[in-house]
N, C-alpha and C positions, 0 to 999 in steps of 0.2 A: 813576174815570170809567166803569169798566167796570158800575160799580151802576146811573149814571144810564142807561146806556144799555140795560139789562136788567131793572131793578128794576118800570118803570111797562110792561115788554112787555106787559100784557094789557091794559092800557090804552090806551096808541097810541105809547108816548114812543119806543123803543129799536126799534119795531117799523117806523118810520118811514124806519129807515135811521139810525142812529146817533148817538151824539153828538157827535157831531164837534166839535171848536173849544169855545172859550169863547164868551162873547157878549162883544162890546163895544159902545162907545158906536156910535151908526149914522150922528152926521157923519163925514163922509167928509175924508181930508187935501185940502189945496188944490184938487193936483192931479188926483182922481176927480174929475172934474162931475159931478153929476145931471141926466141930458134929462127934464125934468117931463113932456111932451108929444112920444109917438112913435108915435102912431095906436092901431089896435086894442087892446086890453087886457083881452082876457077872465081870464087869470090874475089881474092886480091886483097884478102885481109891478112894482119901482122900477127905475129901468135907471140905470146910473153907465158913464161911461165914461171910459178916459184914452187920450189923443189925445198920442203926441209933437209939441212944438211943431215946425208947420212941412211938418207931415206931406204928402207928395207924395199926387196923383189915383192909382187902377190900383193902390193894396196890399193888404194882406189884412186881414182880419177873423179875431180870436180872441174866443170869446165864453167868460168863465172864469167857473163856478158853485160859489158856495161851499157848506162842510156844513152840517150842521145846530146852530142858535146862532149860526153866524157871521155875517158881514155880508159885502158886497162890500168893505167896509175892511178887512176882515180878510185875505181875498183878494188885495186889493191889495199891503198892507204886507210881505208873506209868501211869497207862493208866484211872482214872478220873474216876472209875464209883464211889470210895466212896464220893468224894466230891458233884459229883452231887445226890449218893442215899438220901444226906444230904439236898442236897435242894429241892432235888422234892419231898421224901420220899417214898422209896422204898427198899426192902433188895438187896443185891447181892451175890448170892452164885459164889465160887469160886473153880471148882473141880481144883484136882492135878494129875498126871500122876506120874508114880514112874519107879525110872528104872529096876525095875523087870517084868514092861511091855514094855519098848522100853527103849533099851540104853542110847536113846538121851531125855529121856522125853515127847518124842511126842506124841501127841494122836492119836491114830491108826484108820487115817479118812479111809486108805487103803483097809482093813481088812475087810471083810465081818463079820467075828465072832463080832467084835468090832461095828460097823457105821452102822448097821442095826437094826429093830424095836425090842424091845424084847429082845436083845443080847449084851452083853460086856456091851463096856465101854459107850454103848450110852443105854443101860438099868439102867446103874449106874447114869447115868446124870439124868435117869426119874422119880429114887427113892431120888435124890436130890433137886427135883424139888416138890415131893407129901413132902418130911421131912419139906421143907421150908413153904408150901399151907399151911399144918399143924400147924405148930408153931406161924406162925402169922395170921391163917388167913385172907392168901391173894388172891388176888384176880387171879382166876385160868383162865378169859379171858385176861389178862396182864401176861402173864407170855413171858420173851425174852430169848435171847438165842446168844451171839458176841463173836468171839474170833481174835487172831493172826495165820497165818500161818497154820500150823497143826491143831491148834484151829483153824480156820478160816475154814479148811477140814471138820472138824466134825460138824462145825456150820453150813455148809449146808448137810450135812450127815441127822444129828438129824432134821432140816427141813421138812426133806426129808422123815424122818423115824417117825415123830409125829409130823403131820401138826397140828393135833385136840389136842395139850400140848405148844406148840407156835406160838404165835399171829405174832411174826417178828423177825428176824437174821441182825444181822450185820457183815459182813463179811470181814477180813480185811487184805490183799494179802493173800487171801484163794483160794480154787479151787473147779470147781463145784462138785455138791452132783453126789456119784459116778461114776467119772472120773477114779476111778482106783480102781482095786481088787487083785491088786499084787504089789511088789513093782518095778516091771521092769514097769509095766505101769506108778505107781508114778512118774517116773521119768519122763517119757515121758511128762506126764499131768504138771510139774511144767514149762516144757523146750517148748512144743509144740504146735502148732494148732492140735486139734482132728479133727477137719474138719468134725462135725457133724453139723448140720441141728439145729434151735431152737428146731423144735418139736423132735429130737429124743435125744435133751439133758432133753426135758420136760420128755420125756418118764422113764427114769433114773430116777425120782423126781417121775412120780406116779408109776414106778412099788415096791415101796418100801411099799405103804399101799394100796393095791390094793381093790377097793370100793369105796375107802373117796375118797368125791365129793366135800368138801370144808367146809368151806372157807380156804386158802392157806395165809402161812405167808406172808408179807409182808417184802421185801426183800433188805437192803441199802449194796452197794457194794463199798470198798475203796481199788484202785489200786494205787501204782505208778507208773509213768511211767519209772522213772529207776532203777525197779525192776530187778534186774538180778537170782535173787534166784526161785520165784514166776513170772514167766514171766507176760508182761502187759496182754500179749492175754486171761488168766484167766479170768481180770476183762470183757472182752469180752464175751467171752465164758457163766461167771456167768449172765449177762445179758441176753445174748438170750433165757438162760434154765429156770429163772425164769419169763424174761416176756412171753414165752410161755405159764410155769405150769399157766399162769393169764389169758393167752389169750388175750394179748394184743399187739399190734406191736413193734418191734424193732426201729422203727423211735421215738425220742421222744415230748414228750407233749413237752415241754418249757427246757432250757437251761439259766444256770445260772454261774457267776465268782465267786469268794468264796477266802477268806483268802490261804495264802500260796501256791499262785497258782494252787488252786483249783476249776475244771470245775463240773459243776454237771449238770448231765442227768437226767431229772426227763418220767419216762412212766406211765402214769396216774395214779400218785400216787400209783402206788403198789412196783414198783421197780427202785432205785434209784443207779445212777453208779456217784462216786465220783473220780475222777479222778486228781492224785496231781504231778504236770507238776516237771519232776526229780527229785522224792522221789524216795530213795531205799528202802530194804526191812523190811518192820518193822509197827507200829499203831503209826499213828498222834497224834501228841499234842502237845498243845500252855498254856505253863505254864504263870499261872500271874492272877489275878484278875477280871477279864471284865465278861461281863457276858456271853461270847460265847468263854471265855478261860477254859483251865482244864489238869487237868496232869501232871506230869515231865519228864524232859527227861532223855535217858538210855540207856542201851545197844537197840537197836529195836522199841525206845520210840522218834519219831524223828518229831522237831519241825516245825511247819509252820501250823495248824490248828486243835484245839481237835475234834477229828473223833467222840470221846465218845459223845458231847453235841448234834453235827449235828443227830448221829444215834439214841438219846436218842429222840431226837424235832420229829423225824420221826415218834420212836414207839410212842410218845403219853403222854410219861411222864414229861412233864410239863405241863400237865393237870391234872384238880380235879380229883374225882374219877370214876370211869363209864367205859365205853369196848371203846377200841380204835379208835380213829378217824377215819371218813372215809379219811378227809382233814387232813392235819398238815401246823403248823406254816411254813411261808416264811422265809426259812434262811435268816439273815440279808446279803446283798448285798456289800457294805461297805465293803472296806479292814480294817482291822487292822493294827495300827502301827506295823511296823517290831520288831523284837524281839533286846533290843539293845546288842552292840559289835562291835570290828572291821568289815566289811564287803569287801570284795575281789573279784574281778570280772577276773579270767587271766586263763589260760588255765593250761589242767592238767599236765603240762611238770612244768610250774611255780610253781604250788602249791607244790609235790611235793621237789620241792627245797628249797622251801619256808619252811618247816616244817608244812602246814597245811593238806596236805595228802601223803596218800602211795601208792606205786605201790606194785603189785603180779602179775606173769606170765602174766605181759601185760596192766593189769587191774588199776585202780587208786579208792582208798578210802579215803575218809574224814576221819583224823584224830579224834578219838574218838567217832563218831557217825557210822563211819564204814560204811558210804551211799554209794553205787557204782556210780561212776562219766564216768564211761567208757572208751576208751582206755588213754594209755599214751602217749600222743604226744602232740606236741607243737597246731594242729588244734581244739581239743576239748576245751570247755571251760565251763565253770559255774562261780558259784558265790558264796563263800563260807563264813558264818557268823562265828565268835567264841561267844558263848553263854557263856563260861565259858572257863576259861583258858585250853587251849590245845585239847578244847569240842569242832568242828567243824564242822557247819550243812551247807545242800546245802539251798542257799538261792535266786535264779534264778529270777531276775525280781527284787528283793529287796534292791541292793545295786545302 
């Protein structure tokens, strides 16, 4: 995967924000509806949403964006917000990207016409968002706003561009809210340090509604570290720019371990950097039953902790009903049982031979999960789980 997403960069493919996911078929299961009709639509995106039955007036609104190829089906089946809209009760709108605005599906976080206030596809997000307030009656200080990759671009874009329409973003190997206005800088911004300053990445975040004084979303950041699509420095990067737009220090409040080898930076409760010790590129999740589990795994859907529950415990929604916390729950501390399957600890020369991962131009992937494991040689190593026959996740610290 790492080809497609690099191979056509001077083209537009990789440079777009990734490749995230596979593609699949674009109807949607039962339960996603399509709203065909929800006013303004200068992007020309699809909007799908899923509605717990039964759903009460005064909840919130999660609006989840998928990456690039993907679908809102994909979205849906995958990354745990229906399971949990079910138990917290809240809707989830689901836009779509069509490839008659980006070849690859992506959402065009790049694009000034697009990711700016009032404009495209991030105007179309804000008539998706008044269709959903409308229909049920929700609650317009809970309204969120998470995506993947490209999604994860726009999720701070739209931040960025309607602080006063979302309460908080989850952001997930995304890239800060306008890092790039072309797609030669895209590139740059997935691959590089910007080497700018907190404050002048803050500045990118207010010059998008110039006046609004606040309050400012509240902002969860998930990186991995062996991200090779969406460089780790992003999740970096994304922290400096929103704890500045907060005003508050780059040193953090408290530090915490977390399931699947995952660190979390917490900065006074406004913005949270989740960091998942050699994950490649793709949204967390920890399928199974538990009450801090959620998700399936998939192409980009890569196991070792559901990102959805942590980001969800953030915004505020496992609480009654009322405007969001100043405080949120303490993630449970507590590892999780490992996911079970064979587990394999050798280097990436071994695994390779082994049939649990692949080489390309150098580079080594887990079979089926397609996680980047880094070069191929007998000195690297990891530790690789099978979750399902021939499905092979990095599982580092767990075997």
């Amino acid at each position: 995967m790492r080809k497609l997403a690099f191979a056509g960069l001077a083209a537009i493919t990789a440079a777009v924000l990734t490749t995230v996911g596979v593609a699949s078929a674009d109807p949607p299961p039962s339960s996603l509806v399509q709203v065909s009709s929800f006013g303004a639509n200068p992007g020309a995106l699809a909007m799908y949403t899923y509605t717990p039955s039964g759903l009460e007036s005064g909840r919130p609104v999660v609006v989840a964006l998928h990456g690039c190829t993907q679908s809102a089906s994909d979205y849906y089946a995958h990354s745990g917000w229906p399971e949990l809209a079910d138990r917290w009760r809240f809707e989830v709108v689901f836009p779509q990207q069509s490839t008659a605005n980006n070849s690859l599906k992506c959402f065009n976080w790049f694009s000034t016409a697009d990711d700016t206030r009032g404009n495209g596809e991030a105007a179309s997000v804000k008539s998706m968002v008044d269709k959903a307030v409308g229909d049920h009656g929700s609650d317009r200080s809970r309204v969120f706003v998470t995506g993947l990759s490209a999604g994860g671009g726009m999720t701070a874009d739209l931040l960025a561009a309607y602080p006063d329409v979302f309460a908080g973003g989850g952001i997930n190997a995304g890239l800060p809210a306008q890092c790039a206005t072309s797609i030669t800088q895209a590139t740059s911004c997935q691959q590089n340090n910007q080497n700018l300053t907190p404050a002048q990445w803050a500045s990118k975040v207010k010059a998008q509604y110039p006046g609004y004084s606040g309050p400012w979303p509240r902002v969860a950041i998930w990186q991995g570290t062996g991200d090779y699509t969406v460089y780790p420095v992003n999740g970096t990067e994304l922290r400096d720019q929103w704890t500045a737009v907060h005003d508050v220090s780059q040193t953090p409040t408290s530090t915490q371990s977390l399931p699947g080898g995952t660190t979390l930076t917490n900065y006074a409760d406004k913005v949270q950097l989740y960091s998942i010790a050699g994950m490649g590129h793709g949204t967390a999740v920890a399928p199974g039953t538990g009450t801090t589990q959620c998700g399936s795994t998939g192409a980009y859907f890569l196991a070792g902790i559901c990102s959805s529950y942590y980001t969800g415990v953030f915004f505020g929604l496992d609480k009654g009903s009322g405007t969001t916390p100043t405080t949120t729950t303490t993630p449970p501390t507590t590892t999780t049982t490992p996911p079970s399957g064979t587990c394999v600890n050798a280097s990436n020369y071994a695994h390779t031979q082994a049939g649990r991962a692949h080489q390309s131009s150098g580079q080594v992937y887990a079979n089926g999960s397609n996680q980047a494991m880094g070069l191929w040689n007998t000195f690297t190593t990891h530790a690789l789980r099978e979750t399902s026959s021939g499905y092979w996740v990095l599982a580092d610290g767990q075997c």
